[in-house]
N, C-alpha and C positions, 0 to 999 in steps of 0.2 A: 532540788537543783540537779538531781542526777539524771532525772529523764528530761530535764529542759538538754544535756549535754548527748545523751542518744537521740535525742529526737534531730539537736544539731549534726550529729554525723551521717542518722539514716538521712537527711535531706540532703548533704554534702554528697554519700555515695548515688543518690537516687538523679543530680544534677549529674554527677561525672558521665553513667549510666545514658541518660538521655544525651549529653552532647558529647558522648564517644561515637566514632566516624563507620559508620558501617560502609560496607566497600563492595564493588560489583567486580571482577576479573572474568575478560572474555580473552576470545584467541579462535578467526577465522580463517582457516589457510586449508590446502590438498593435505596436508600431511598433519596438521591437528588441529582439531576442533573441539573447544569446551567452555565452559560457560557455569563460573562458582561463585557465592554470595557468601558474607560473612559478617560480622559482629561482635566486637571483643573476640573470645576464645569460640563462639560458635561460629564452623561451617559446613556451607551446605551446597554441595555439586548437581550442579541444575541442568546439565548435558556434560558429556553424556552419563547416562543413569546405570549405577552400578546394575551386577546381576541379579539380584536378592528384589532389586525395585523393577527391573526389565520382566522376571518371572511373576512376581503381583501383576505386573500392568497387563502381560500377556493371558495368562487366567482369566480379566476383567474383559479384552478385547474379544474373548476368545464366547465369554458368557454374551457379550452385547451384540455379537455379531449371529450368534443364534437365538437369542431377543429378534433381533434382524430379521432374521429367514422366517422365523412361523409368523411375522408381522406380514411378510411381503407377498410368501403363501395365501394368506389370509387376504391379501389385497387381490393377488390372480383369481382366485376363486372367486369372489365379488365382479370379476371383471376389470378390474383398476391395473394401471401399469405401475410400479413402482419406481420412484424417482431414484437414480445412482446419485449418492454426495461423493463429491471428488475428494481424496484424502489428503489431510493439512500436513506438512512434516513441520518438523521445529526448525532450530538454529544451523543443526547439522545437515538437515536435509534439502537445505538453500542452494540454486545452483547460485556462482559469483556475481554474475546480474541480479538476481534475485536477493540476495545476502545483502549488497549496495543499498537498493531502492529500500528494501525493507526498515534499514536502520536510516537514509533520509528521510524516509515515510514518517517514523516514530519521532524523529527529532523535527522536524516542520509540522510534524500535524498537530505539536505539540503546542504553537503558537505563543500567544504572550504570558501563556501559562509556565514556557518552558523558562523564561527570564526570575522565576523563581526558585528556582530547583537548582536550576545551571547557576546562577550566581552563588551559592554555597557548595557546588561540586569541585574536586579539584580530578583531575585526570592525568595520572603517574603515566609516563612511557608511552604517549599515545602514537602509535604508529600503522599507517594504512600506503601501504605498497600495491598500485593498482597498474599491471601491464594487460593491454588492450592489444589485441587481436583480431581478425576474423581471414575470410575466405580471401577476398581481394583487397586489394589499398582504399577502394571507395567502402568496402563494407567494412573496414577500421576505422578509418575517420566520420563515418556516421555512427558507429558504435561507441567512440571515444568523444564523440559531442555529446551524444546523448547521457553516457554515463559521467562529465562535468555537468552537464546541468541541471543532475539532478544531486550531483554529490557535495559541489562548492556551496551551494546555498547553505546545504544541512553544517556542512566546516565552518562554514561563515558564523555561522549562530553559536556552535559552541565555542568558538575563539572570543568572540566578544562579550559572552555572559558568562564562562566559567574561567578556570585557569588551569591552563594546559600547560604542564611542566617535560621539557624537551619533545615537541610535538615533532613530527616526521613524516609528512604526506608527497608522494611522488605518486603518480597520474600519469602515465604515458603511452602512445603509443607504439604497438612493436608490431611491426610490418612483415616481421619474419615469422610470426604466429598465427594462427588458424581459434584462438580460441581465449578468452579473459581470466585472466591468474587475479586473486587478493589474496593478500597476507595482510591481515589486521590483529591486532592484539592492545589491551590499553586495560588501566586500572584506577573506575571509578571510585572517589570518595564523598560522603556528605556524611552530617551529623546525623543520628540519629530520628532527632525531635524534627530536624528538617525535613527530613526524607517521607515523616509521615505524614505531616501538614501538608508539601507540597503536593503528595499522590494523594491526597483527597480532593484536592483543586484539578489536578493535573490528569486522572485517568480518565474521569467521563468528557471530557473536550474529543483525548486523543481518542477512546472507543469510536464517539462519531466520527470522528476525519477519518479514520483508517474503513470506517464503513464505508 
């Protein structure tokens, strides 16, 4: 009877395990930028990348990039031009237009797949402060349509399929600036078991749309 009573608790702890809520915390703005994931007592800071991980990745960048050069050598000498790939930055290196569309891109492209995922997500403190800007009065109000119509659709979706606990979105324009400010910060949760069923359904959709 004694291992019918462990085998009852390893499956007790192995149930709490899977549906404990692993969580996403971001935060876009001029003055901080970061982006950390976690899990019970595990976490893991995904921007920006301590020093110890910046010095690994610049070693690797630094070997690929002279991979690179006897590749490209090797292609002049053949006669061939070598093609420049334009370089990707991440979270941090988004200007505030780009930061926008990026994350309505991910949440829309995500389609009916995202009604899976978003229904067992909750999202603490979601807050997006967007002042809109440009050169003249007509290049703000073309700039501040543009950046509603691509942002309210994406707000639209997660309002009606997750639950957003004291949600905080202002969108405005400011006539007295030259230039678009965000301030975003919010802290996703889902269950564990959920989060990996749904990203098996959910990533190969979004990879196409986002191509």
């Amino acid at each position: 009877m004694t291992w019918l009573y462990v085998l009852a608790v390893i499956l007790i702890l192995f149930v709490i395990i899977l549906f404990s809520p692993a969580y996403l915390e971001g935060a876009y703005s001029k003055d901080s930028t970061y982006l950390k994931a976690g899990w019970l007592f595990v976490k893991y800071d995904i921007y920006p990348v301590d020093e110890e991980k910046k010095k690994k990745r610049k070693l690797k960048a630094i070997k690929k990039q002279k991979k690179k050069e006897l590749k490209d050598a090797k292609a002049v000498r053949k006669g061939k031009i070598p093609k420049e790939k334009k370089k990707k930055h991440l979270f941090g290196g988004l200007a505030p237009m780009e930061f926008l569309e990026l994350m309505a891109t991910i949440v829309v492209g995500m389609g009916k797949s995202a009604v899976t995922i978003l229904r067992r997500t909750t999202f603490k403190d979601f807050n997006l402060d967007v002042s809109v800007g440009g050169e003249d009065a007509a290049v703000t109000a073309i700039t501040y349509g543009k950046i509603c119509s691509f942002t309210y659709p994406a707000l639209g979706i997660l309002h009606a399929n997750s639950k957003m606990k004291n949600p905080k979105v202002n969108i405005f324009a400011d006539y007295q600036k030259e230039n678009v400010d965000v301030n975003f910060s919010s802290t996703a949760k889902i269950p564990l078991i959920m989060l990996v069923v749904s990203l098996l359904w959910i990533v190969p959709s979004l990879i196409k749309n986002i191509r």
